[in-house]
N, CA, C and O of each residue as an XYZ file, in Angstrom:
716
protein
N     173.831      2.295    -63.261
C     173.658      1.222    -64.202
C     172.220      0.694    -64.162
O     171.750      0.204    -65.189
N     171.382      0.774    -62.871
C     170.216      0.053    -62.997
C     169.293      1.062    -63.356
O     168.193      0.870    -63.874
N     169.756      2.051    -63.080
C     168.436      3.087    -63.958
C     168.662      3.220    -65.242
O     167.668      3.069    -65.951
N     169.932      3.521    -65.914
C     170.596      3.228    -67.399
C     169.700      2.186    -68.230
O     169.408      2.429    -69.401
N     169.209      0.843    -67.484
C     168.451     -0.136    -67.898
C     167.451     -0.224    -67.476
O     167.081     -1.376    -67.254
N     166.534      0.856    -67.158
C     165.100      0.575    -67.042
C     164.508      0.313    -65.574
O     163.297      0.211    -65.381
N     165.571      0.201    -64.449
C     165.075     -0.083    -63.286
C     165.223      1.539    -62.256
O     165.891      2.517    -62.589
N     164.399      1.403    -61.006
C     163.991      2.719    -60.877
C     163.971      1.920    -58.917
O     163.666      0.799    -58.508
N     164.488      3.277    -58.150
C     164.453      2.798    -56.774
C     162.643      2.667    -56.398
O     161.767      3.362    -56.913
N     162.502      1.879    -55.655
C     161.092      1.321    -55.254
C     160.988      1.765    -54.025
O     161.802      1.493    -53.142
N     159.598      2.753    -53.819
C     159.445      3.455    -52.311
C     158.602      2.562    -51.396
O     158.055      3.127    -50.449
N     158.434      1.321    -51.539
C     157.965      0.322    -51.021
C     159.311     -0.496    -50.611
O     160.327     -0.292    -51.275
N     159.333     -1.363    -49.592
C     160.432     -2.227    -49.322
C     161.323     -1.106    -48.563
O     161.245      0.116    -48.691
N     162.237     -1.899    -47.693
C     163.459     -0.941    -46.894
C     164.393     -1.299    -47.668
O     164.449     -2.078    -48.620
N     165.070     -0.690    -47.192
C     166.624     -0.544    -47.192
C     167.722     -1.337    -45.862
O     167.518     -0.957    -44.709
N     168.596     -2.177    -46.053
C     169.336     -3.055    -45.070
C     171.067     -2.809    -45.408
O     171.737     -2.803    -46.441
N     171.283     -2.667    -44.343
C     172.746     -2.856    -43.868
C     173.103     -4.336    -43.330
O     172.860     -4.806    -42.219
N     173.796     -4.981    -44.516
C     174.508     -6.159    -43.943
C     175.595     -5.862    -43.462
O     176.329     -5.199    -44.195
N     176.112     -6.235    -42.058
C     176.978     -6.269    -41.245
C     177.448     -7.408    -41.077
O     176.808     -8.456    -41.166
N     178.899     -7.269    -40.754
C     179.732     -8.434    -40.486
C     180.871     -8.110    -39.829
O     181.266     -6.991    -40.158
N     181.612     -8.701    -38.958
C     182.734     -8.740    -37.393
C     183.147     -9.898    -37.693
O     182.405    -10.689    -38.276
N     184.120    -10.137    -37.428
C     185.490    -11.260    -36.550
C     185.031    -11.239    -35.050
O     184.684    -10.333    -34.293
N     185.193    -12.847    -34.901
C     185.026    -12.423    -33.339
C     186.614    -12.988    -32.543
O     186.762    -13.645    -31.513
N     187.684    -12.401    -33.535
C     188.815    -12.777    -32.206
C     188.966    -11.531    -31.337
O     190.004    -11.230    -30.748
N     187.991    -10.937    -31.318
C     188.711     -9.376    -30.215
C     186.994     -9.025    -29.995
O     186.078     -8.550    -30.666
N     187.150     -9.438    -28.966
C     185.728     -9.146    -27.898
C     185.756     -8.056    -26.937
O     186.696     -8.097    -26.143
N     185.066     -7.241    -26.846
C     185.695     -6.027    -25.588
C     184.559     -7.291    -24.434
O     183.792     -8.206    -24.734
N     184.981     -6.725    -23.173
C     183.821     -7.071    -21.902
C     183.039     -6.268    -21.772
O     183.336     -5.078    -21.664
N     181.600     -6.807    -21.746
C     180.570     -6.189    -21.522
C     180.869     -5.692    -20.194
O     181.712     -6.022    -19.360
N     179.806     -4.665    -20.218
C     179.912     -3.894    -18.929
C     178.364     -3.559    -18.447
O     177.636     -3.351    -19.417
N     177.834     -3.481    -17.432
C     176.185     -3.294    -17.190
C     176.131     -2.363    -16.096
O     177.255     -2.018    -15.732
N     175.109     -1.808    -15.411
C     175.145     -0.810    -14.730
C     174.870     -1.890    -13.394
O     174.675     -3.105    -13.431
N     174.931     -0.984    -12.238
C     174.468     -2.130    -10.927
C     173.053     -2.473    -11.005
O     171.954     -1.941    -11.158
N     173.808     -4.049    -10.760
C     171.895     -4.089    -10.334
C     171.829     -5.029    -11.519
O     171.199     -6.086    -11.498
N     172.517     -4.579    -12.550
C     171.548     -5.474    -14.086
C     172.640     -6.898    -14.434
O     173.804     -6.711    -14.080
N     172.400     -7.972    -14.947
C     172.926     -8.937    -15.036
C     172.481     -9.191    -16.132
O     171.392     -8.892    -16.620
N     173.957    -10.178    -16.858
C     174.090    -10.678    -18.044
C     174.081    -12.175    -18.139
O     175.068    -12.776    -17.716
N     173.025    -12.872    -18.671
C     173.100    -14.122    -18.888
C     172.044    -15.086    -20.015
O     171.104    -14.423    -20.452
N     172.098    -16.233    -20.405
C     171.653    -16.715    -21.131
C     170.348    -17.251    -20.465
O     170.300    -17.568    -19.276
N     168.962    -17.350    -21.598
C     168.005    -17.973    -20.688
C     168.274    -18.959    -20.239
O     169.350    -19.537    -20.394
N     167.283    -19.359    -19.558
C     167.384    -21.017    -18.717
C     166.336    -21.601    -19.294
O     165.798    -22.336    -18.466
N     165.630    -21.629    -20.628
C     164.459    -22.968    -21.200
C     163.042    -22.225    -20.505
O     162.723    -21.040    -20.398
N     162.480    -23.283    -20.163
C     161.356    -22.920    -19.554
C     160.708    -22.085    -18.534
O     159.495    -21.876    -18.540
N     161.478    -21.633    -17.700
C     161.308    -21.219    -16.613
C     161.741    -19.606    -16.980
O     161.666    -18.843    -16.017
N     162.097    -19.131    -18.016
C     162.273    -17.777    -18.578
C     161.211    -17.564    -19.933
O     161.287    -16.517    -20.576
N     160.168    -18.693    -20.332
C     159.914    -17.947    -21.295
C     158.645    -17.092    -21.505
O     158.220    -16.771    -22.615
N     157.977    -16.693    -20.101
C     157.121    -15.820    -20.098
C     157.902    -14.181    -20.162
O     157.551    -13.235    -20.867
N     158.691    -14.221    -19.487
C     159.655    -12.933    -19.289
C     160.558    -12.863    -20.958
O     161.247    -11.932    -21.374
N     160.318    -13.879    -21.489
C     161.490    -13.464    -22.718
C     160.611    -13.262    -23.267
O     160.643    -12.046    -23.456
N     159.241    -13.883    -23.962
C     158.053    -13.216    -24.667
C     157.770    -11.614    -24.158
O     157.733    -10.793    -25.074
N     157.630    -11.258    -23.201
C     157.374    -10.097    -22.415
C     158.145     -9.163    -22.515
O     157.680     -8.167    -21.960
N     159.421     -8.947    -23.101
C     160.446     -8.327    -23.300
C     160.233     -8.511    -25.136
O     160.183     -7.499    -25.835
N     160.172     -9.281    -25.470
C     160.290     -9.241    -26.958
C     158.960     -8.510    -27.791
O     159.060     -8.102    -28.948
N     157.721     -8.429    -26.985
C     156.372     -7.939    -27.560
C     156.729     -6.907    -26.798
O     156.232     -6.033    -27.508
N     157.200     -6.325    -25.912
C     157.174     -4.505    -26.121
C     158.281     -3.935    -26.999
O     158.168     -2.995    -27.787
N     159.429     -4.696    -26.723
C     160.002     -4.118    -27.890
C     160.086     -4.047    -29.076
O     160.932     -3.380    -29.673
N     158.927     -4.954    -29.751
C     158.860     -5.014    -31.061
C     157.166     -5.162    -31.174
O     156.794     -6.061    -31.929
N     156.087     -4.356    -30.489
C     154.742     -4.215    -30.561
C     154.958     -3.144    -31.823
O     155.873     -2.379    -32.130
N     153.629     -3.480    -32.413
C     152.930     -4.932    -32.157
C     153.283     -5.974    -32.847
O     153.344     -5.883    -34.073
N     153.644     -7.407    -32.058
C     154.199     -8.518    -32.319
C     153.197     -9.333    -31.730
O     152.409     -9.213    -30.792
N     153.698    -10.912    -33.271
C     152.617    -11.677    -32.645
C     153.131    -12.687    -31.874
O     152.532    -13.740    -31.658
N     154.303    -12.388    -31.418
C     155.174    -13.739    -30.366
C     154.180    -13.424    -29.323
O     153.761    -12.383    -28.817
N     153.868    -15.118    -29.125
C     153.380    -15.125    -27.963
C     153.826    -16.396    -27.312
O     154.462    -17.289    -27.872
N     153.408    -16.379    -26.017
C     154.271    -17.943    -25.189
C     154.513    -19.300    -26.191
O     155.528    -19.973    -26.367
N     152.885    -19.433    -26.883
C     153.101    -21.138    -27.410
C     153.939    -20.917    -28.909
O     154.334    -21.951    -29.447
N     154.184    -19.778    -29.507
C     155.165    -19.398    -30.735
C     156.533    -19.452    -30.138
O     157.426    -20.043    -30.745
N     156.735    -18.925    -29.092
C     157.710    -18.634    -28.958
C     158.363    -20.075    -28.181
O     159.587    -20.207    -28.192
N     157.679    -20.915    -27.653
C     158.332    -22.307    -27.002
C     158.263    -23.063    -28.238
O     159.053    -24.004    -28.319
N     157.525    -22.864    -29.168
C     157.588    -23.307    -30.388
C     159.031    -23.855    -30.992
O     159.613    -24.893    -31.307
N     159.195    -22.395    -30.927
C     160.755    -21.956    -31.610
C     161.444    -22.727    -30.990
O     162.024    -23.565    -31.681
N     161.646    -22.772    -29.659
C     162.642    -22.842    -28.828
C     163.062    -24.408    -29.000
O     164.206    -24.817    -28.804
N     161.654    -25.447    -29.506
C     161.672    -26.556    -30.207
C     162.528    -27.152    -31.242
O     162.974    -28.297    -31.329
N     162.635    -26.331    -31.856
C     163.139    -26.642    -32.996
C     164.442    -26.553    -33.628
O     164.468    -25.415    -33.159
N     165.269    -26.629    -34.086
C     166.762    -26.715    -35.006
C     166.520    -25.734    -35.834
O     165.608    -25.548    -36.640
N     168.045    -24.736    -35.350
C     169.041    -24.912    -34.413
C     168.848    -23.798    -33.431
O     169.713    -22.922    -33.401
N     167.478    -23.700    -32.356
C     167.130    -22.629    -31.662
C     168.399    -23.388    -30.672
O     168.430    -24.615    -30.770
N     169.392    -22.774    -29.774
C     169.791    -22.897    -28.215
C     169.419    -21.793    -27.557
O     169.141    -20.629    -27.844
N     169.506    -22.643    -26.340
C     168.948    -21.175    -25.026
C     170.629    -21.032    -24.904
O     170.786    -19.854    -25.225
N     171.671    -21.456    -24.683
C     172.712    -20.534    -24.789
C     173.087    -19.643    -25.505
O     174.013    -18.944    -25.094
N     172.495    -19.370    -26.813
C     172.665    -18.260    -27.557
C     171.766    -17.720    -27.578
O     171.432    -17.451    -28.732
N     170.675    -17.140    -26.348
C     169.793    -16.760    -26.307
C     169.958    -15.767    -25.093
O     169.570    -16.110    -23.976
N     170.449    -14.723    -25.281
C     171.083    -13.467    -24.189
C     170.111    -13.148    -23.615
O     169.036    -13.649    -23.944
N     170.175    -12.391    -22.777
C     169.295    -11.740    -21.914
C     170.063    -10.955    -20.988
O     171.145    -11.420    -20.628
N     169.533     -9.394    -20.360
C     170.036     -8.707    -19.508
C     169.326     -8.728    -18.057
O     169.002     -7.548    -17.930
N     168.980     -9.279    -17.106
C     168.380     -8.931    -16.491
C     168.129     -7.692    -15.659
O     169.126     -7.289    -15.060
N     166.941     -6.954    -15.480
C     167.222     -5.916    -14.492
C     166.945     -5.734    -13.176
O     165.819     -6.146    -12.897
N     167.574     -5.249    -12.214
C     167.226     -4.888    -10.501
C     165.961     -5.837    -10.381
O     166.187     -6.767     -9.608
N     164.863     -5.853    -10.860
C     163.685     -6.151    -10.279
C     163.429     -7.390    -11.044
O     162.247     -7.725    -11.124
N     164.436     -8.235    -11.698
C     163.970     -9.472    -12.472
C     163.253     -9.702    -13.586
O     162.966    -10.776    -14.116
N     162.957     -8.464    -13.932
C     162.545     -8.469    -15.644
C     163.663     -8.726    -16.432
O     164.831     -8.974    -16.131
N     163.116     -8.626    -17.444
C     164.438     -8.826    -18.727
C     164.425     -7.176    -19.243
O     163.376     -6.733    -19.710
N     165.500     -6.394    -19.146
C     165.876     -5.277    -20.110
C     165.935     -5.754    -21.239
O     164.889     -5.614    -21.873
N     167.227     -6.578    -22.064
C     167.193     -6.195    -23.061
C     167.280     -8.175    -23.607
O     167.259     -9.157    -22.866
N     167.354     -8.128    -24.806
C     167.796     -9.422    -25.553
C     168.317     -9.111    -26.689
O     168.122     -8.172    -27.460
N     169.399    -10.522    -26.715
C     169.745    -10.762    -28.388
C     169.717    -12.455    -28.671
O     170.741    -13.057    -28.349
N     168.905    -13.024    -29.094
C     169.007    -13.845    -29.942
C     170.203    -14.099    -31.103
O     170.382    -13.365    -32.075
N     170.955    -15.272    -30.788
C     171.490    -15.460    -32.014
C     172.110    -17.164    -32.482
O     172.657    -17.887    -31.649
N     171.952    -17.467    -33.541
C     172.197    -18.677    -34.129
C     173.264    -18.687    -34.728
O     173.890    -17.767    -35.253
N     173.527    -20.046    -34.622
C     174.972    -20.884    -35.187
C     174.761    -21.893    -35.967
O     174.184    -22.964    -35.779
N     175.528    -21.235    -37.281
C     175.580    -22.078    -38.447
C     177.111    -22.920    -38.361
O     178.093    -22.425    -38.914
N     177.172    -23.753    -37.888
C     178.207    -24.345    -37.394
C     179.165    -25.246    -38.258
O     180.163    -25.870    -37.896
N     178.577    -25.140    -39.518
C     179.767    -25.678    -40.650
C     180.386    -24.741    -41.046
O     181.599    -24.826    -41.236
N     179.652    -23.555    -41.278
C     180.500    -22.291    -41.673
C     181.101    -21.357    -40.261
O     181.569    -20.220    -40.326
N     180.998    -21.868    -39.495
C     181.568    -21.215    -38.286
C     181.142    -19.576    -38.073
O     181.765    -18.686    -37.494
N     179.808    -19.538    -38.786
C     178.958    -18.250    -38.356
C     178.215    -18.036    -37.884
O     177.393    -18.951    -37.904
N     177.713    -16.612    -36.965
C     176.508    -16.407    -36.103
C     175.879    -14.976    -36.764
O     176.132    -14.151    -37.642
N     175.025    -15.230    -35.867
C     173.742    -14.348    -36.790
C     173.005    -13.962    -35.750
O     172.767    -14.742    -34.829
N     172.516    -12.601    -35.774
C     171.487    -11.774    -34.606
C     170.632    -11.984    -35.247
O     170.808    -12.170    -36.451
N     169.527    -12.028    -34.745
C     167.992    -11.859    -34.930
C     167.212    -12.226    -33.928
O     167.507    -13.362    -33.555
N     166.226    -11.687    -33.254
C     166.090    -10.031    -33.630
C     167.606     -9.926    -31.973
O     168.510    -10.593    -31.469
N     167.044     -8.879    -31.865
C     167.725     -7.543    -30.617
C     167.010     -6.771    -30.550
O     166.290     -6.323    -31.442
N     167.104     -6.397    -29.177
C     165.992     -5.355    -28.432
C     166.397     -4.518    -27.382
O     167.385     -5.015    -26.842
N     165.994     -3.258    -26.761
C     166.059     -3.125    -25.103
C     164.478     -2.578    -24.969
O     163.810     -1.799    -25.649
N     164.226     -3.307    -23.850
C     162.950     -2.405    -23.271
C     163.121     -0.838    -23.108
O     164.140     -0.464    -22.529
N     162.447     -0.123    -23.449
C     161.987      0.831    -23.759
C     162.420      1.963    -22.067
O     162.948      3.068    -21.944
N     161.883      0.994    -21.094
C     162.364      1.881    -20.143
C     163.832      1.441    -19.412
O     164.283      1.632    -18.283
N     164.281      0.846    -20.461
C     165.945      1.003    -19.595
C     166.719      1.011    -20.645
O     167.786      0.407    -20.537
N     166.306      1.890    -22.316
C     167.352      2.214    -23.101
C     168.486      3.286    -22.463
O     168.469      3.757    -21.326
N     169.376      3.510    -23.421
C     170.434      4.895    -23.268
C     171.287      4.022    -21.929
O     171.985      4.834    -21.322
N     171.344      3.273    -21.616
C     172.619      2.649    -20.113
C     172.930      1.774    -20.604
O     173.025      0.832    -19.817
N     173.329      1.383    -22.252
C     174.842      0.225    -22.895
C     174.183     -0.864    -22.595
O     174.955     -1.819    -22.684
N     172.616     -1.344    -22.130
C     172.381     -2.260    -22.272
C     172.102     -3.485    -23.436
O     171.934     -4.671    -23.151
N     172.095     -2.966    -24.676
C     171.931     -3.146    -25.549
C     173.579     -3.812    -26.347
O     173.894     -4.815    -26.987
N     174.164     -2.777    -25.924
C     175.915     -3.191    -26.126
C     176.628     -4.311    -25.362
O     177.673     -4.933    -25.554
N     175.305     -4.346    -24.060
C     176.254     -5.546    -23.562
C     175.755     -6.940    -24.036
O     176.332     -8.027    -24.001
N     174.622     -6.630    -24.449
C     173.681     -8.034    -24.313
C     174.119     -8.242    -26.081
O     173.567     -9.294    -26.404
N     174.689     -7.807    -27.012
C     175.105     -8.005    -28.207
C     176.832     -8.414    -27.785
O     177.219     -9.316    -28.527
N     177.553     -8.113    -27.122
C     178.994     -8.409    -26.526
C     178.609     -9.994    -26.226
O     178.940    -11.013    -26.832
N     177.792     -9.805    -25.073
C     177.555    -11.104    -24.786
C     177.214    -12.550    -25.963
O     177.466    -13.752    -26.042
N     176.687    -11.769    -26.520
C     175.878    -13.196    -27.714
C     177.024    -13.229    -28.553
O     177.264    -14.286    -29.137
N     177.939    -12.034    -28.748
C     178.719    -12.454    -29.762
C     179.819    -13.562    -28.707
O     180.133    -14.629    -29.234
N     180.279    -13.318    -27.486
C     181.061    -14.151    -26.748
C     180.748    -15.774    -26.776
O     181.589    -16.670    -26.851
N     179.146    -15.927    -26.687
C     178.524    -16.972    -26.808
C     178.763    -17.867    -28.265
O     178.880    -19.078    -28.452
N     178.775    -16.896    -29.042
C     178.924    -17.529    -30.886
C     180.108    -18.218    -30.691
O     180.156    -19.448    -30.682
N     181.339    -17.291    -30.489
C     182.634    -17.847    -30.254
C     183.275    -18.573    -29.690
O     184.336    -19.091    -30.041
N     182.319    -18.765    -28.135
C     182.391    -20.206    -27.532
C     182.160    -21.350    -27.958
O     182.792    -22.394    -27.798
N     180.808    -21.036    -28.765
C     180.606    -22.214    -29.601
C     181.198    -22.526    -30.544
O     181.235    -23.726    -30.818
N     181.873    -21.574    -31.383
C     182.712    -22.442    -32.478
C     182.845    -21.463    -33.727
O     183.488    -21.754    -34.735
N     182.112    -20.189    -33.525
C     181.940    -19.491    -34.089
C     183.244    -18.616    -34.688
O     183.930    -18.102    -33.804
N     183.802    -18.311    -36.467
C     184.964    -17.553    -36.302
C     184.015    -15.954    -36.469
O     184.439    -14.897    -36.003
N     182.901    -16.063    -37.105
C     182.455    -14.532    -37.642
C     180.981    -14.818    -37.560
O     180.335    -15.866    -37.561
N     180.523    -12.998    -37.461
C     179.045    -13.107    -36.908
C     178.529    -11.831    -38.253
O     179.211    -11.042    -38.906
N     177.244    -12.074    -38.240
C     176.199    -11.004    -39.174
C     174.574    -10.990    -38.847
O     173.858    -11.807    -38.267
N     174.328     -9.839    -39.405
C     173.775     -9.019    -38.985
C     173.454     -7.758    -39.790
O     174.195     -6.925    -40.311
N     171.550     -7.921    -39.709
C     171.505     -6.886    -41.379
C     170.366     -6.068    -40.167
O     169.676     -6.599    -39.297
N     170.535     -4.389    -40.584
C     169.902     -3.449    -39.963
C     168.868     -2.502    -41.006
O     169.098     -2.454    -42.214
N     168.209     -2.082    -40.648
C     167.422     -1.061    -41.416
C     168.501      0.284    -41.649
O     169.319      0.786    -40.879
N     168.196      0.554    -42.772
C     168.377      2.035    -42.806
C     167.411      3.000    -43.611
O     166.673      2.813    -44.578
N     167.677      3.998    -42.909
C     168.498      4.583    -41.322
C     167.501      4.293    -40.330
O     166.278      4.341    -40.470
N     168.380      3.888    -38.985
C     167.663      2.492    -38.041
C     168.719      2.794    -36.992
O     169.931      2.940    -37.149
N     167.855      2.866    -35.691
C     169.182      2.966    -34.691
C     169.989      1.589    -34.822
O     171.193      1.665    -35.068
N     169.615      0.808    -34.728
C     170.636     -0.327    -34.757
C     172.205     -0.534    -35.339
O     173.219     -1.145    -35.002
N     171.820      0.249    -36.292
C     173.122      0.064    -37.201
C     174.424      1.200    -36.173
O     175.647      1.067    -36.158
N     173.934      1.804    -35.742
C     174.924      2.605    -34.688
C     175.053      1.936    -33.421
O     175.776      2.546    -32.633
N     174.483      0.684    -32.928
C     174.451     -0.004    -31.766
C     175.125     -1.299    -32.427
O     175.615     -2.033    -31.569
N     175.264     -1.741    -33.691
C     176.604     -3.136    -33.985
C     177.017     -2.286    -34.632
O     175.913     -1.955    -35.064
N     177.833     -1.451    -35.210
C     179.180     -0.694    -35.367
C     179.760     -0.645    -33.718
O     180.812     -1.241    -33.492
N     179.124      0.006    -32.684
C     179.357     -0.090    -31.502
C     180.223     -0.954    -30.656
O     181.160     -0.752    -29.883
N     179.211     -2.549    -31.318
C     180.072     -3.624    -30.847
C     180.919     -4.310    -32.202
O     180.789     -5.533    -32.252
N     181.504     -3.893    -32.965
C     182.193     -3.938    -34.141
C     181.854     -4.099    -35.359
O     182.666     -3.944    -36.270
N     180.659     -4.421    -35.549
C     180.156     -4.616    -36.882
C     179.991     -3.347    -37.805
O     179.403     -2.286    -37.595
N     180.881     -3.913    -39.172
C     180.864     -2.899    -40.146
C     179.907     -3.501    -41.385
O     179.678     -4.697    -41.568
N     179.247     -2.040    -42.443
C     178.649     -2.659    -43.521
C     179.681     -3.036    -44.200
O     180.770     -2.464    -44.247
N     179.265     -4.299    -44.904
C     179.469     -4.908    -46.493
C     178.815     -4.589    -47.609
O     179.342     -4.548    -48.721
N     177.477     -4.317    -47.330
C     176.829     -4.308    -48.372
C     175.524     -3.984    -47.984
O     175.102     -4.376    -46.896
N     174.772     -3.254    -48.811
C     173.491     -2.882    -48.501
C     172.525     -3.508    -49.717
O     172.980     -3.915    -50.786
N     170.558     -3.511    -49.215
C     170.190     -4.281    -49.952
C     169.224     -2.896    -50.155
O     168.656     -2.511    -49.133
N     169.011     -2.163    -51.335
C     168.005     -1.644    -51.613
C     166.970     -1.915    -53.054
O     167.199     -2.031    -54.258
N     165.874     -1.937    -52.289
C     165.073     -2.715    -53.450
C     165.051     -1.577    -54.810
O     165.212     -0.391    -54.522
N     164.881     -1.902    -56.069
C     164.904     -1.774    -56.788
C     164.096     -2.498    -57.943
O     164.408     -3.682    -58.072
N     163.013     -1.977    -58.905
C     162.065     -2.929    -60.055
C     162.235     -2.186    -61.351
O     162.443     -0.978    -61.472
N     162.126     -3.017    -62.232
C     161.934     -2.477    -63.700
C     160.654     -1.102    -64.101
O     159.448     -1.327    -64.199
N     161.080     -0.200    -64.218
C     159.928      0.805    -64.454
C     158.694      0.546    -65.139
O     158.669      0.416    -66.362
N     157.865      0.479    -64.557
C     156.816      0.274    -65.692
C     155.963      1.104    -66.362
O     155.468      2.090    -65.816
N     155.769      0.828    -67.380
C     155.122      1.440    -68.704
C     154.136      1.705    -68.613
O     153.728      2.734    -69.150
N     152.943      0.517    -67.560
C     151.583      0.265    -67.991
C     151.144      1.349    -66.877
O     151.893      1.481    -65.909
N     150.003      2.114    -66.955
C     149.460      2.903    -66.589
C     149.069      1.980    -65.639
O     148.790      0.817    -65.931
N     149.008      2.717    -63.807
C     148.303      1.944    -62.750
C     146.919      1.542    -62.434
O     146.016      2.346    -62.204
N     146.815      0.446    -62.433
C     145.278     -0.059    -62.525
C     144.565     -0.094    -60.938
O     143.397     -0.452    -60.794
């Protein structure tokens, strides 16, 4: 229908998988020895949560005073703010996620694992976890939009999230010769 009328897929812009879960059926996270699951603690984690979030998403411009920034403001919580720790007290992996608390929904953004402790479900647990966290809080359903094709979208199917709907850009063809 949108090419029928003049519109044409656009090789600029991605492509997104909106995802969406129930959270009455939670499996338990599970972690390998050694690695621990828990929410930051405020201040005293946010050199290690910047530090985990700029390798996994370099190059990024989070840096300490952006990122305590955030942590400022409505409706950031450090309880919905996951973290895996590993053997040696770094952070493996994170998921960030917020609560829209009239509509009783949560939302990832972003998620990560460091680079040298992907492939060991760390990623599955630390998304288990945040979704456990949503639901504590008050949460009935969570979302979550992925690239495609994007590993992610095979890491929340994982922890239950299915697509609804995808967003691919799309513009009116144009006529005028490129200037």
């Amino acid at each position: 229908m949108l090419r029928a009328n003049g519109y044409e897929r656009r090789r600029e812009g991605h492509v997104y998988n909106h995802m969406y879960r129930e959270l009455d059926d939670l499996a338990e996270p599970r972690l390998p020895d050694g690695y621990r699951l828990r929410a930051v603690r405020g201040e005293e984690d946010l050199l290690a949560r910047v530090d985990v979030h700029r390798v996994v998403w370099a190059p990024s411009r989070v840096v300490p005073e952006s990122y305590a920034r955030l942590t400022r403001e409505w409706p950031y919580r450090a309880d919905l703010d996951h973290v895996v720790e590993a053997p040696d007290g770094t952070f493996a992996a994170f998921c960030l996620s917020w609560l829209d608390p009239d509509n009783a929904v949560g939302l990832f953004e972003p998620v990560g694992t460091h680079p040298h402790h992907r492939r060991r479900g760390l990623g599955t647990a630390v998304c288990l976890g945040a979704l456990a966290g949503l639901r504590e809080s008050g949460a009935r359903t969570a979302v979550v939009a992925s690239l495609d094709p994007g590993d992610a979208t095979g890491l929340y199917e994982t922890v239950g999230f299915r697509t609804v709907t995808r967003h691919v850009p799309y513009g009116k063809k144009s006529t005028e010769p490129f200037v």
